[in-house]
N, C-alpha and C positions, 0 to 999 in steps of 0.2 A: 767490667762490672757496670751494671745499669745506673743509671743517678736517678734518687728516691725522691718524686718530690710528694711535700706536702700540701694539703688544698683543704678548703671548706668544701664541706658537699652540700653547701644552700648560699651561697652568694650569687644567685642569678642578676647579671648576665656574663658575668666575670669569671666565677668558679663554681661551679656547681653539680649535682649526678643526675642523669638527662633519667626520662622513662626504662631508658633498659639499661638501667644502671651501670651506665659508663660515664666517667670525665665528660664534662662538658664544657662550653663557657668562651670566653676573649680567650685567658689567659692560657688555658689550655692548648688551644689552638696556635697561638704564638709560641711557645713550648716546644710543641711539635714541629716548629718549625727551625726554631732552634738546632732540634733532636737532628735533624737532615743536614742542618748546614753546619754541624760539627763531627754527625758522623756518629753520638754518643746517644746510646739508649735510657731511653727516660719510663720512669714507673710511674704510675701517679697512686697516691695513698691519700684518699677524700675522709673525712671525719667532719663534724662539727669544728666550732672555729677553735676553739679555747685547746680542743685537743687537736687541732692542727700544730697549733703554737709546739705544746709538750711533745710531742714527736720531732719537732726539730730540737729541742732542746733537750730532747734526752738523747741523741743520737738516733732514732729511729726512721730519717726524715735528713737524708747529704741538705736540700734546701727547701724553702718555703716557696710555693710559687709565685706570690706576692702579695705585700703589703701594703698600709700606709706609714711612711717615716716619718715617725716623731721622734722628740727626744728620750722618752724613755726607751724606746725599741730601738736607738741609737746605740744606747749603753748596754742592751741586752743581745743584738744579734750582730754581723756585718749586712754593710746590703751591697748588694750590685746596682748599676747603673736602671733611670728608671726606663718603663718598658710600656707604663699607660698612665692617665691619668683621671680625674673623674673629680667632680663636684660632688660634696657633702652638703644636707641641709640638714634643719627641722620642718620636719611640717607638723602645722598647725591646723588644727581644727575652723570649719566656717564658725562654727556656734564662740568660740574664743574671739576676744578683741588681739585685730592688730597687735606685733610686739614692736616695738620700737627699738627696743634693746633688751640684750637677755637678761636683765633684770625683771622684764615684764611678762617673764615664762617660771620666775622664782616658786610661784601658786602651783604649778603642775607639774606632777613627775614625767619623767620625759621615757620611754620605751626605748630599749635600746637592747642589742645582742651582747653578751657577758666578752669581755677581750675588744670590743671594737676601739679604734683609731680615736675615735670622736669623742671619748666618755672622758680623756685626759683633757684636750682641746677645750670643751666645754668649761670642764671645773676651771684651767688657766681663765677662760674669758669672764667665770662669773658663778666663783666658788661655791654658793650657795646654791644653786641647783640639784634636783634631786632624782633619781634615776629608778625605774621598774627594769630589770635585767631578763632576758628570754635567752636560753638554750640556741635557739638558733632564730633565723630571721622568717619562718614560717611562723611559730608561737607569736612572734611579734605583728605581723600580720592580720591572725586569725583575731589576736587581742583589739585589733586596731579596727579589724570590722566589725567585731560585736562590741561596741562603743564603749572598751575598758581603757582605753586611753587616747588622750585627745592633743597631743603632743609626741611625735616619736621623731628619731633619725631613721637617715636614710640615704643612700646615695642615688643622684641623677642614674637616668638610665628605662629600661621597661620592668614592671610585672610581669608572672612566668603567664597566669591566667587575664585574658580580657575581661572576664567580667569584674575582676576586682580591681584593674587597670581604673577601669568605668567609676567604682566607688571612689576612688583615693582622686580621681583628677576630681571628680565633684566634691567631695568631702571636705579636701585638702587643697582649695584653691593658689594655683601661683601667686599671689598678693598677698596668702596667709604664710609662704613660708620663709624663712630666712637661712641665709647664706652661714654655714660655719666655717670654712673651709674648702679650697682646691688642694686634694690630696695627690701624692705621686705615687704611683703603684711599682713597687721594685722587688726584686727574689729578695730575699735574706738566706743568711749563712750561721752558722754557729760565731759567737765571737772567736776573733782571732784566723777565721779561716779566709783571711786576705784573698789567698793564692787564687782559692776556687769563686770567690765573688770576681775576681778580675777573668778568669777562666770565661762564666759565664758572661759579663760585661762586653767582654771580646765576638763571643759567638754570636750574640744580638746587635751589636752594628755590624756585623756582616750580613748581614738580614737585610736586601734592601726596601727602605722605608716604603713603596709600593704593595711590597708584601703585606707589613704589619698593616697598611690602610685598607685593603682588602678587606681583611678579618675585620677590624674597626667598624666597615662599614655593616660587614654583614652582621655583626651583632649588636652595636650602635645607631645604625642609619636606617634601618627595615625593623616593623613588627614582626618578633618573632616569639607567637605565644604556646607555651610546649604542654600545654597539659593534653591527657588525652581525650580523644574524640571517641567517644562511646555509639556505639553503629546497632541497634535494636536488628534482629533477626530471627525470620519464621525457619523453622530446621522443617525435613524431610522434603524439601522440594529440588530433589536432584534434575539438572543438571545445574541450578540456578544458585542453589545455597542447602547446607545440610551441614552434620557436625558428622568427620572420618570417623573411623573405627580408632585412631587416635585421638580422639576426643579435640581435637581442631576443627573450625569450619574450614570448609572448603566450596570450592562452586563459581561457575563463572562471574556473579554478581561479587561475590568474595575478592575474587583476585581483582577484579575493576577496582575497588576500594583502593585496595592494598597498592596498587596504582598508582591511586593516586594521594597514595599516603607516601608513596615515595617521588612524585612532583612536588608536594607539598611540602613535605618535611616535618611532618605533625603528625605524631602515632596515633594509630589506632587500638582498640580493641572490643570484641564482638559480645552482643549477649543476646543467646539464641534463646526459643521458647516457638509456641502457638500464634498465628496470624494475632488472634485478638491480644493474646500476649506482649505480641510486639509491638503493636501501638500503643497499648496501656503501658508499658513503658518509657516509652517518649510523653509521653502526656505525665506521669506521674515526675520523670525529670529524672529517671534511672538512666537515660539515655537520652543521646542528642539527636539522633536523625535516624532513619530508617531504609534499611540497607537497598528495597526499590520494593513497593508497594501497588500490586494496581489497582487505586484510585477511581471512579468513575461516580458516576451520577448514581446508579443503586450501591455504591460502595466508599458511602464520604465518611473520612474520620476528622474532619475536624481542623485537618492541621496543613500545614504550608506546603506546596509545591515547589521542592527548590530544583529540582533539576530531574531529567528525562534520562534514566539511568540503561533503558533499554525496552526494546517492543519484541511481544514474544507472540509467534503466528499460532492458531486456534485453527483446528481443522475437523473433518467428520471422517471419523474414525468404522469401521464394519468387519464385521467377525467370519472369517474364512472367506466370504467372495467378496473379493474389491466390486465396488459400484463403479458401472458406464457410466451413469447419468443421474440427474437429483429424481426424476421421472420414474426412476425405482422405490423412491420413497414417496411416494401417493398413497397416504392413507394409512400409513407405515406410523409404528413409534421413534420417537427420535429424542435421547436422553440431554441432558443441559444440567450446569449448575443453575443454581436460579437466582445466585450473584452476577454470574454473567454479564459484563457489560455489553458484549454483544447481542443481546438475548431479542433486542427488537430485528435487528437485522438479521437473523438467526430466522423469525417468523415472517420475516418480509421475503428471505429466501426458500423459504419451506413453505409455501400458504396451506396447502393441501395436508402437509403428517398431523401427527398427532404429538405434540410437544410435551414430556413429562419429565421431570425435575428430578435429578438426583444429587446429595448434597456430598459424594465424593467420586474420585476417577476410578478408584476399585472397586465400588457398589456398580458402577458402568458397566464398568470390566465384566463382571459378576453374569449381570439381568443379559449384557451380550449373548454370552457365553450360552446361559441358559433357553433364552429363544424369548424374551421377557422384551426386547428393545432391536430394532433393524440398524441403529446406530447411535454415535453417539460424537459429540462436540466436547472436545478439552485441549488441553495445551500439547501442543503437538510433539515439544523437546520432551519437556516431562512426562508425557504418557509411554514415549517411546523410549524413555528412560528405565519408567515402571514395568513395561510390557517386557524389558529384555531380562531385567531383574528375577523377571518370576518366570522366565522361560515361556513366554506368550507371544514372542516378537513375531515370529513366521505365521501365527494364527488372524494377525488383526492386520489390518490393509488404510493405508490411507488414501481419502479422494481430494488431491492435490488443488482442483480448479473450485473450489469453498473453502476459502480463507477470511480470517479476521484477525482483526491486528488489534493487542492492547498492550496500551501504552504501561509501562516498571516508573515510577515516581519514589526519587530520592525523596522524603516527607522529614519536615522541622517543627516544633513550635512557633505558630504564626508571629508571638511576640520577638522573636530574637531574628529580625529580617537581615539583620547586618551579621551574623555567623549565617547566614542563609546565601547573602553576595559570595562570602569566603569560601564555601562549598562549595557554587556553581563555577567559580571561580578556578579549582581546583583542576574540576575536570574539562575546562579550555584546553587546560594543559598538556591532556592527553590524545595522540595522534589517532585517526581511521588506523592506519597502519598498525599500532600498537593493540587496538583496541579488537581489530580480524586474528592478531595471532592469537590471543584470546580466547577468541568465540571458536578458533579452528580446534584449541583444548577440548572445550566441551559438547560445542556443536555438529554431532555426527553426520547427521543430514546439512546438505549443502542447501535445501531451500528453509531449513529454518535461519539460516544465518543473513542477517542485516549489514555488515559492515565491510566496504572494501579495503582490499589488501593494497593501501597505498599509502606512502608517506608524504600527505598533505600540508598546506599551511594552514588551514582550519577543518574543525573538528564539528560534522552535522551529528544534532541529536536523531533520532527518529521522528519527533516532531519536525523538524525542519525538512529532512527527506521525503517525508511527506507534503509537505510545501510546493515542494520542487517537483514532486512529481504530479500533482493539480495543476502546477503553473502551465506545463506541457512544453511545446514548442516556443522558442523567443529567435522572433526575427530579429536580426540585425543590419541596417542600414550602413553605405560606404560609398565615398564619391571615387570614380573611376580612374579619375588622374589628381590624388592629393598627395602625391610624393615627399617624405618617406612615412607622414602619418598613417595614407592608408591610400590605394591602388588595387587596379587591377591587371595581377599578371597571372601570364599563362591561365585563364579562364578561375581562381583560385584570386579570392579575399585574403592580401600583404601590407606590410605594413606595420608601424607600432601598435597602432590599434587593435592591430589582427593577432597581435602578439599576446595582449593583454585579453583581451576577448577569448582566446584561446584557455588561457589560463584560469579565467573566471567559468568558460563552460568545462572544461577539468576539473576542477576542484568543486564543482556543486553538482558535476554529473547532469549538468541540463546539453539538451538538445537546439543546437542553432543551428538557422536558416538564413541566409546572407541574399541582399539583393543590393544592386552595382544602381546607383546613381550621376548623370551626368555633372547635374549641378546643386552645388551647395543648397540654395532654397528649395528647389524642389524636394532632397531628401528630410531640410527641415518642417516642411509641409506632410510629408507621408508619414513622420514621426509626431507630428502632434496629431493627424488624422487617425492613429491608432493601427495603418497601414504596414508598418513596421513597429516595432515593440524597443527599439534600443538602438542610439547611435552615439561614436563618440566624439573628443575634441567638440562638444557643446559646451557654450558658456551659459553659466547662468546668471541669469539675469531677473531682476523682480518683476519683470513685466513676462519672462517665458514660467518661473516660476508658477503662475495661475494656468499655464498651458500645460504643462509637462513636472516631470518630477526627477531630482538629480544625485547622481551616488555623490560622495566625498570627491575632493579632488584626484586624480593620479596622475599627471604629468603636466611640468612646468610648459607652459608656452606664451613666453614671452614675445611683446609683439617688436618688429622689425618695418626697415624700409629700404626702397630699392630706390635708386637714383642712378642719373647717368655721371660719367666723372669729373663730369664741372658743376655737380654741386656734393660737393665733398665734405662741407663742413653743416650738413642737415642733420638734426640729433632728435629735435623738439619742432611740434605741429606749431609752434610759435614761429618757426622759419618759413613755412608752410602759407602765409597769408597771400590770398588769390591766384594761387599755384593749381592747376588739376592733377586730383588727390586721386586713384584707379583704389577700388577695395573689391572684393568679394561681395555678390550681391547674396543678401542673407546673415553676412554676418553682423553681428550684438552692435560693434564701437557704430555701426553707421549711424544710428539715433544719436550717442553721443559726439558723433562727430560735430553732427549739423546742430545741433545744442549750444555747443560749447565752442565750436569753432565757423559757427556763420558763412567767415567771407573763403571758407575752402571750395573748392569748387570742384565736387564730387562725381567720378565718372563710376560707374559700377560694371565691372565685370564679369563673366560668370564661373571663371577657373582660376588658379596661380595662374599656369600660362597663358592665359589672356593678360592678366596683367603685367607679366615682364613683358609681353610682346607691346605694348599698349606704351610703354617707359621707353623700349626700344626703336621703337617706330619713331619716335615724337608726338604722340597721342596723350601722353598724361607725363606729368614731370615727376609722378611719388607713386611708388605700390606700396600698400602698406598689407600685410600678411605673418602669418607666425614664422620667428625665426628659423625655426626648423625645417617649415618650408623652404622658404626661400634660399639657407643653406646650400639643398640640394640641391633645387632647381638651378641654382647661379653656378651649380660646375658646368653646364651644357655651353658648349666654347660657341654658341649662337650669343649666347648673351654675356661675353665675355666685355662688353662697354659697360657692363650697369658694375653698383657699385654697394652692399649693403651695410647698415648702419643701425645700432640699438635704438628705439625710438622711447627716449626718455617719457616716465610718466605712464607710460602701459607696461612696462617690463614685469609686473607684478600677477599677472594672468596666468590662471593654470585651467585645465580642461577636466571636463568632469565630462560623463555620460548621460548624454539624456532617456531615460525612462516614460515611455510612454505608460499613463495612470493604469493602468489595469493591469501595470507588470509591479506595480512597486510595490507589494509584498517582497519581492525580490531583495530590496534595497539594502536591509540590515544583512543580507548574505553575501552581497556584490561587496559591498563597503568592506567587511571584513577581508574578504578575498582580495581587495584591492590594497589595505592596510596591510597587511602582510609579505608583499611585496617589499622584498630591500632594495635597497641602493646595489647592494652585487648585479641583483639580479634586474633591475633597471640600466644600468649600466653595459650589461650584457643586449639587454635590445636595443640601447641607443645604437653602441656598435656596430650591430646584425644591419641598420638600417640604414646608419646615418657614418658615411664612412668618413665625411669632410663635416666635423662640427664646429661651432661655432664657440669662439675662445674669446672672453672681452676681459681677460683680469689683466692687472697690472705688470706682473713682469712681460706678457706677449707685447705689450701695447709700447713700453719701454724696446722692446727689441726692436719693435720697427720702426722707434726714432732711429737706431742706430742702423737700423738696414736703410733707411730711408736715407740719411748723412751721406752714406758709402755710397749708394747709388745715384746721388745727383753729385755728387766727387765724381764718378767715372765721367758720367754727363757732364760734367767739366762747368756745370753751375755755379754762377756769381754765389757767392758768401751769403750774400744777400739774402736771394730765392731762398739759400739751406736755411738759413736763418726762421726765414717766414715758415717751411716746413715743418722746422719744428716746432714752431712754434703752436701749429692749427694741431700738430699729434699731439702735441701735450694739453691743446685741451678736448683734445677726442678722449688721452688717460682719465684726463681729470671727470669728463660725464659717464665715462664708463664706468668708472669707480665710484660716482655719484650713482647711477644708475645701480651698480651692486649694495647699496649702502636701502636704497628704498626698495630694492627687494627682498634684503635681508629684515628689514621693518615691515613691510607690510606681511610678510608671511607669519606675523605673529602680532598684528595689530589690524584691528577693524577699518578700511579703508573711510569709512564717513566719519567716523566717531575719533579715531586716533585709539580708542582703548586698547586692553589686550583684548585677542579675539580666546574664543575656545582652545586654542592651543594651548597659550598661552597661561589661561585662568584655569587648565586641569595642569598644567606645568604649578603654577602658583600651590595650587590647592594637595599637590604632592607635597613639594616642602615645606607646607603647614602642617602635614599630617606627622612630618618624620619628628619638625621640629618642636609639633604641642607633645605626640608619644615619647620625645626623648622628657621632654619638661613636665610629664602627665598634667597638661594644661589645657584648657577648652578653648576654642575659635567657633567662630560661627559663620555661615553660608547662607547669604539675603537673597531670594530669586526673585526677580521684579519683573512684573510682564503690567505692559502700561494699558491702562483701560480706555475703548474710543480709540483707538491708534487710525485704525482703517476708516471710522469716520473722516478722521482730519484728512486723509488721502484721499478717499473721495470727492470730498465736500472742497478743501483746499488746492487739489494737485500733490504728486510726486516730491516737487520742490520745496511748496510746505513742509510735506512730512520731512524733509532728507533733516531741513533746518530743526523742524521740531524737536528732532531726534538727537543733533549736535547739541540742544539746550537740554534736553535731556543730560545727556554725556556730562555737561558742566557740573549741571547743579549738583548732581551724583558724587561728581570727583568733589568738590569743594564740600560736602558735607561729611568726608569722613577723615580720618588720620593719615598720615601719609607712608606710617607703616604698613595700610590695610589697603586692601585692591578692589578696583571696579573694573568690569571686563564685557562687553557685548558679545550674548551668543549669538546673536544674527535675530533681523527681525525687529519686534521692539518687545526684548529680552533682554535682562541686563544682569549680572552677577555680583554681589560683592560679596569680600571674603575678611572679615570682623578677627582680628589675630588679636589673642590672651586676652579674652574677654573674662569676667569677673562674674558673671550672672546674667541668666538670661533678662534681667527688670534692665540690666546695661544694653543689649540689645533693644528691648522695646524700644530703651529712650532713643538711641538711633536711627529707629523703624520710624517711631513719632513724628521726629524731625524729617526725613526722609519727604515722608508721605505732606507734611505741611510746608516745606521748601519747594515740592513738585505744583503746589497748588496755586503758588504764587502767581498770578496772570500777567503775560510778557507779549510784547506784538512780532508778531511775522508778517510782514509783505504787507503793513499796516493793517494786518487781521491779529485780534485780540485771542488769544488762545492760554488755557492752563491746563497741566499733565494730573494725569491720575493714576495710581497704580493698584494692583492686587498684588500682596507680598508673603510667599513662604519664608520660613525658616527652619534651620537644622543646626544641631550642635552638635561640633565632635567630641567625645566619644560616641554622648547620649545616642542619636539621632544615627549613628553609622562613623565606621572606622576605615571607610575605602570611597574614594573619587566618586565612583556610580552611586553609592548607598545613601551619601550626603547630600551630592545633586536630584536624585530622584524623591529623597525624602522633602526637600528645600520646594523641589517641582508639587508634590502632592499636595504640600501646606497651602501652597499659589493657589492653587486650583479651590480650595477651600473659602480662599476670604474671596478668589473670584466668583464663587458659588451663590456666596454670603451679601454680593453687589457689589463690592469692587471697595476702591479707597478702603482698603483693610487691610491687617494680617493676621498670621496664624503662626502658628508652633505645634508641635506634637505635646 
């Protein structure tokens, strides 16, 4: 026999009945999990709360899915062991004073569901209180937003809809609410039914607690907002979108939805009509977006572009004799809509016909047919759709080499930009591969179809393929012998870089050109000369930065050094004083070298192997090169005297690609394609390349004290020597593990400043988001871009600015809370992120001070200098509900008071 349980079907996020009315919710799910690890089939029976209750108590209902235990429910059911738990409050109205204590809510009746936890709790803390009762917790809700009460309960947790999320975190600020209780959520049983509370008790700690966190997280730690998403739609335009003979839509733009209504996990549902139709209702607010739209300059509605849903090719269409050439149509009619986006290029291909307007595909059809038009321009899926419909397919001929491409535009209400992120958002999600099996559905013809049949890691819209294919050919640049980074064998571009370069011309479908360079500077000459278009393993640097332009990082290359075996104990360029130092001519540290370390005495080389040979010889007593190189290089039993070592202090270097300027449109595609890469699959080409790598952690380091001990034992060495041995490996552990500790730091802190960098501050700015949506609380996001920065480099030097920048940094940190975060994105860009803030007049005062602490005038290098900044803001919910929507809005505000002259700011 099944076990019956009972539930509320409105307790979101806990218990409740989803869009296609089934169980939903925590508890549900835990349940279910139960149901598996006991083997025992479970029903679920949803109602309102009050008749949840009576169903258990009338027998209707083996148990309750869960409660909150009080003492009255004590005496009324049995419970089982608890299984969640969850914060109770009041909230409070902004327009109400502060309560101190529930005496000071005596004045207002409080909103509350009939049967809740909390209406008993309440009366023990403070009798006199007085209660408005709702059916269930949507009445209560709906009350709460058309301002019929200004005081209700509620438990922690989400909203099912964002946009009311949005009211209640502003309405109902965290500082207005008060704490009633931490309730424990447990099944209940009828009294007396011991046996089966303990039954149940049993099957949920065998549950192990990994599991139950899972669930917790997904329905506690992530926005998960269920109402539906209403999708506006033109019908009769087969193969694209139409409503079946079943009275469903269907149609390739359909099932893409539907898509990505199952990435998402947010139902849909469709409401079809008339082209005009279907924008007039996204504008009137019958719907939220529209299923793909094409948009163009003779055909503007009004409203938001949030995403490039698909490009559908336009061709010229001729009735019984296909056309040779356009040279047929001299003088000729040639039919057109006269929305047409393509309609200027349409006449700029035709100079010579005669252009006449028809405002449908089967008046075309028609005027064809009859001897009225020589041809005619329309969608080429859909005409050939309509042509086969009405038995006209083998009558009409397409001329394949006149094409035109327009762009399908998913379309929103401009005002709701932050469900406009979530949309675009949505279909990331969805693969090329997914999206060809698709189009294979509906798209008969192989030259109307856009999408290849591949399982990528990112996903081009038609706008971006477009991109790619303007951009044309991208040369790529590679030094001949940089072993295992990148080489030349067997006449064929090897190597990590070749690997990753591979990958990125894969996944964007671009076409690359490789050319072999002997030496390092000469190929970084022909990549800022425009000569080659891409090379990789470039560092960037703020002086190449004005030369060239750089993806994200993709591979660690931390720097090394090569010694012979009598200087064993070289770690740090501080051991280094009046040494000759061999480097690669070209590469970045060599400025820094002679900067920062003067009395080194710099020999330049133009390869790795020059430079081991250079250490080998006796010509230079240090190579300093990327670990990775050197690695490899040092298995060749020539160089079997040298000896390498992590060089403290640089170990923090990763390599990025340099982009020569008139490729970096490129950039936002590389980046992605590079970000997408895992660790598997990084891991896989270290392998392929690098078959001897290099290990500096703590247990290797320990093993070779003890292979060290045993082997000067066999060598029959004094005590002594072993002694001193270990001594120098233990503090070889000790910098190695120093050296792991400032790499694990710097890879999420700004090397000048010490702040968190960009990783870091979108790491921060996620669990602000999780943790104001759990608290429906507001934070706020400060973007500060400082005014004059590039004067003071100028006019000061490099050195000035660096220090500028570190005073910056201070004054920053020391002006806010130390709950709240300040972070540099690079540049002189600065982020902070304002947590459970109280109103935005709380922010100005922040901004206020901010801007008059920066203004303060301080000396540098005995030059008098004070900061200035231009400053957006954004708040969460208001302003965006996701990392990009926040930052971008935060960035728009900037630009605003920098518009405005600077030392300002702004808000939406």
């Amino acid at each position: 026999m099944p076990l019956t349980i009972a539930m509320s079907n409105d307790s979101y996020p806990f218990q409740f009945v989803d869009e296609n009315n089934q169980p939903s919710g925590l508890l549900v799910d835990i349940w279910l999990e139960w149901s598996k690890q006991t083997n025992t089939q479970v029903v679920f029976k949803p109602s309102n709360w009050e008749a949840s209750l009576t169903d258990l108590e009338m027998g209707v209902a083996d148990v309750h899915i869960g409660m909150a235990k009080t003492t009255t429910r004590e005496n009324q059911y049995e419970f089982a062991e608890k299984i969640a738990s969850v914060n109770s409050f009041l909230y409070i109205n902004y327009q109400l004073p502060q309560a101190q204590s529930f005496a000071d809510i005596i004045p207002y009746k409080i909103g509350v569901v009939k049967g809740a936890a909390q209406i008993a709790i309440l009366k023990r803390l403070q009798p006199k209180l007085t209660f408005s009762y709702f059916d269930n917790r949507s009445e209560l809700i709906k009350a709460v937003i058309n301002e019929e009460v200004f005081v209700f309960v509620g438990l922690e947790g989400f909203l099912r809809q964002s946009q009311i999320n949005n009211i209640i975190s502003v309405n109902f600020p965290v500082e207005n609410r008060k704490l009633i209780s931490a309730l424990s959520i447990s099944p209940a049983v009828q009294k007396g039914s011991n046996r089966l509370a303990a039954l149940i008790s049993k099957g949920f700690n065998e549950i192990e607690p990994e599991v139950i966190e899972s669930h917790q997280r997904r329905w506690l730690g992530n926005l998960r907002y269920q109402n539906d998403i209403v999708i506006a739609m033109q019908a009769g335009v087969e193969p694209f979108a139409d409503i079946g003979s079943d009275g469903l839509p269907h149609g390739l733009l359909v099932d893409i939805w539907k898509l990505w209504s199952e990435k998402t996990g947010l139902p849909i549902r469709f409401v079809a009509g008339s082209m005009k139709q279907s924008i007039d209702n996204i504008k009137r607010g019958i719907a939220d977006v529209h299923l793909g739209y094409p948009e163009s300059t003779s055909m503007q509605t009004g409203l938001n572009r949030t995403h490039t849903i698909y490009r559908v090719a336009s061709r010229l269409f001729s009735f019984e004799k296909p056309l040779q050439s356009l040279e047929e149509l001299k003088g000729k009619v040639v039919a057109v809509s006269p929305t047409s986006p393509y309609l200027p290029e349409l006449v700029d291909a035709l100079p010579d016909s005669d252009i006449r307007y028809y405002h449908s595909v089967d008046s075309m059809i028609e005027a064809a047919k009859s001897g009225e038009i020589s041809a005619f321009v329309a969608a080429s899926a859909w005409t050939q759709h309509y042509l086969l419909l009405n038995h006209s397919w083998e009558q009409f001929h397409q001329y394949i080499d006149l094409e035109f491409k327009t762009d399908l535009f998913v379309l929103n209400r401009g005002s709701e930009q932050g469900f406009a992120q979530r949309v675009a958002a949505g279909f990331s999600l969805i693969s090329q591969g997914e999206l060809a099996t698709i189009e294979r559905k509906w798209m008969l013809n192989p030259e109307d179809r856009i999408y290849k049949n591949t399982q990528g890691l990112i996903n081009l819209t038609p706008v971006q393929q477009r991109l790619i294919e303007e951009v044309g050919t991208v040369k790529v640049g590679y030094l001949r012998n940089w072993q295992p980074m990148e080489y030349l064998q067997e006449g064929q571009y090897a190597g990590i870089n070749s690997d990753i370069v591979n990958i990125i011309a894969d996944e964007l479908s671009l076409t690359v050109e490789t050319q072999v360079f002997d030496e390092w500077q000469n190929l970084l000459d022909a990549l800022i000369s425009g000569e080659v278009d891409m090379a990789g393993s470039v560092a960037k640097t703020p002086e190449r930065e004005f030369q060239l332009s750089f993806t994200d990082s993709y591979w660690p290359a931390p720097w090394g050094l090569v010694t012979s075996f009598n200087n064993v104990n070289v770690f740090s360029l501080d051991d280094l004083k009046g040494q000759r130092v061999a480097v690669v001519e070209g590469y970045h540290i060599i400025g820094q070298l002679m900067r920062e370390h003067p009395r080194l005495k710099l020999i330049l080389v133009p390869d790795s192997q020059a430079g081991l040979k250079a250490v080998e010889q006796g010509k230079a007593d240090v190579f300093i090169d990327k670990v990775v190189n050197l690695s490899r290089n040092l298995r060749n039993d020539k160089f079997s005297s040298l000896k390498m070592s992590m060089l403290v202090g640089f170990a923090q270097q990763r390599s990025h690609f340099g982009v020569h300027h008139s490729k970096k449109e490129l950039l936002p595609l590389i980046n992605a394609v590079l970000a997408n890469i895992d660790s598997t699959r990084q891991q896989e080409i270290h392998q392929k390349w690098v078959s001897q790598t290099v290990e500096f952690g703590r247990d290797e380091y320990e093993n070779k004290l003890k292979i060290s001990i045993v082997a000067f034992s066999i060598l029959t060495l004094v005590i002594f020597m072993a002694l001193l041995v270990i001594r120098r490996l233990r503090k070889e552990v000790a910098l190695r593990i120093e050296a792991e500790n400032k790499m694990a730091h710097f890879a999420k802190h700004d090397a000048l400043t010490q702040l968190p960098n960009r990783m870091l501050i979108e790491d921060r700015l996620e669990q602000a988001i999780l943790l104001h949506a759990r608290d429906t609380a507001q934070f706020a996001v400060i973007f500060i871009d400082l005014d004059g920065f590039k004067l003071i480099n100028d006019k000061f030097g490099h050195q000035v600015g660096d220090k500028f920048l570190i005073h910056v940094s201070e004054v920053l940190a020391n002006s806010i809370r130390r709950s709240d975060t300040v972070g540099r994105l690079g540049g002189d860009e600065f982020v902070i992120i304002l947590n459970n803030i109280k109103d935005l007049k709380s922010v100005y005062d922040v901004t206020e001070n901010l801007l008059s602490s920066l203004s303060t005038p301080f000396v540098i290098n005995d030059q008098t200098v004070s900061a200035s900044a231009s400053i957006g803001i954004a708040v969460y919910p208001k302003d965006g509900d996701c990392i990009d929507a926040l930052l971008k809005t935060a960035d728009k505000q900037m630009y605003r008071a920098k518009n405005a002259g600077g030392r300002a700011y702004r808000s939406t």
